[in-house]
C-alpha positions as CSV (number, residue, x, y, z in Angstrom):
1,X,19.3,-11.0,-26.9
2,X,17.3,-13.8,-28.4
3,X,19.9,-16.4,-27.4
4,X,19.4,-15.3,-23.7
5,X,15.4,-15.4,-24.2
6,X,16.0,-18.9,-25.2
7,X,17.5,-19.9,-22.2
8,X,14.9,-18.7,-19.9
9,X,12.0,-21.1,-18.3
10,X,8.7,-20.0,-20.2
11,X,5.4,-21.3,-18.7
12,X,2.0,-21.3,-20.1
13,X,-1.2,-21.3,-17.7
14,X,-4.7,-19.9,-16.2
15,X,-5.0,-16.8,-14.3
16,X,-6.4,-17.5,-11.2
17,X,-6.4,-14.5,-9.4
18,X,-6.4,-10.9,-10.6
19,X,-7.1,-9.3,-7.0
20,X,-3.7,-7.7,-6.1
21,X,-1.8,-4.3,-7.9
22,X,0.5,-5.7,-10.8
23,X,0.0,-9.1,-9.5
24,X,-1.5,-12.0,-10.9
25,X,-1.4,-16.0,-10.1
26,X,-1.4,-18.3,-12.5
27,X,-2.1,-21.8,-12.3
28,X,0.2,-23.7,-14.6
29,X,-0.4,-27.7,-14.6
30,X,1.9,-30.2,-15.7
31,X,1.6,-34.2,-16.4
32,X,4.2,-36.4,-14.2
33,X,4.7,-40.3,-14.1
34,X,4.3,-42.1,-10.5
35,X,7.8,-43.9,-10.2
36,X,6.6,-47.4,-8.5
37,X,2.8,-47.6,-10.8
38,X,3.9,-45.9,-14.0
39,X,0.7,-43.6,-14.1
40,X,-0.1,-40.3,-15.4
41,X,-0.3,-37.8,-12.3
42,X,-1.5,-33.9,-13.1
43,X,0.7,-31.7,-10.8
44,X,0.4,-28.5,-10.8
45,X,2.2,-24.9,-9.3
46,X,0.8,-21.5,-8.4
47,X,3.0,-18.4,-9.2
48,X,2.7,-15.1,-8.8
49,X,3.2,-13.1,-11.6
50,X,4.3,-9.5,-12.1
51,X,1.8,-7.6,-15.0
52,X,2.6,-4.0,-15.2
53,X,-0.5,-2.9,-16.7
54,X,-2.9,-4.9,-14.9
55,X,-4.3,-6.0,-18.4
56,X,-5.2,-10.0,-17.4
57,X,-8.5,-11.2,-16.3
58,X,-9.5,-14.2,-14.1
59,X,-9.7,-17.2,-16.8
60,X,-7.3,-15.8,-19.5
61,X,-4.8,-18.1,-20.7
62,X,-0.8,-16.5,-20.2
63,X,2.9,-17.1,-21.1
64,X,5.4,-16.4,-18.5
65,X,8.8,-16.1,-18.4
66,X,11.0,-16.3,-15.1
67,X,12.8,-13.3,-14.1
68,X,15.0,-11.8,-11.1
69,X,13.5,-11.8,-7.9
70,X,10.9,-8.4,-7.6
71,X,9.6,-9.5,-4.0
72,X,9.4,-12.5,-1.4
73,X,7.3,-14.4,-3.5
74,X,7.1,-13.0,-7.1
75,X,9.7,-14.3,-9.4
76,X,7.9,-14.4,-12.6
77,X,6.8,-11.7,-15.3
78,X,3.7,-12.0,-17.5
79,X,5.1,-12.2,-21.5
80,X,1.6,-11.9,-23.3
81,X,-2.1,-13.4,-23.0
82,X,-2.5,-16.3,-25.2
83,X,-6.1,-16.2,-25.0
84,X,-8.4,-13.8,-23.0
85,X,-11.4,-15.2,-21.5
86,X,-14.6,-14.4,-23.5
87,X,-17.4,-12.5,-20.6
């Protein structure tokens, strides 16, 4: 079991959006180098997650782990808050 966990992409980022029934979006950033100038560029990807209890709030930082597809759009699954946001 833990050898297949390993193998699986695991992302860590923001909620951004709590609106929706067992969904969330998270805002995960990453740092990239421009190929001709050889700066530092900060990309950065929204997914939507799948949270079965509805227990994230907007500004709590999350893991995520990728998992098979549940809908159109939703391809990820929320593994646990990292931090919750303090209100």
């Amino acid at each position: 079991m833990s050898n297949t966990m390993s193998q699986l992409k695991h992302r860590v980022g923001i909620v951004i959006s709590n609106k929706m029934d067992k969904t969330c979006i998270v805002h995960v950033p990453r740092l990239t180098k421009h190929p001709l100038y050889k700066k530092t560029i900060r990309k950065f990807v929204n997914f939507k997650v799948h949270d079965e209890q509805n227990a994230v709030k907007k500004g709590d930082k999350v893991e995520i782990v990728e998992i098979r597809p549940l809908s159109k759009d939703k391809r990820w699954m929320l593994v646990r808050i990292i931090e919750s946001k303090k209100e």
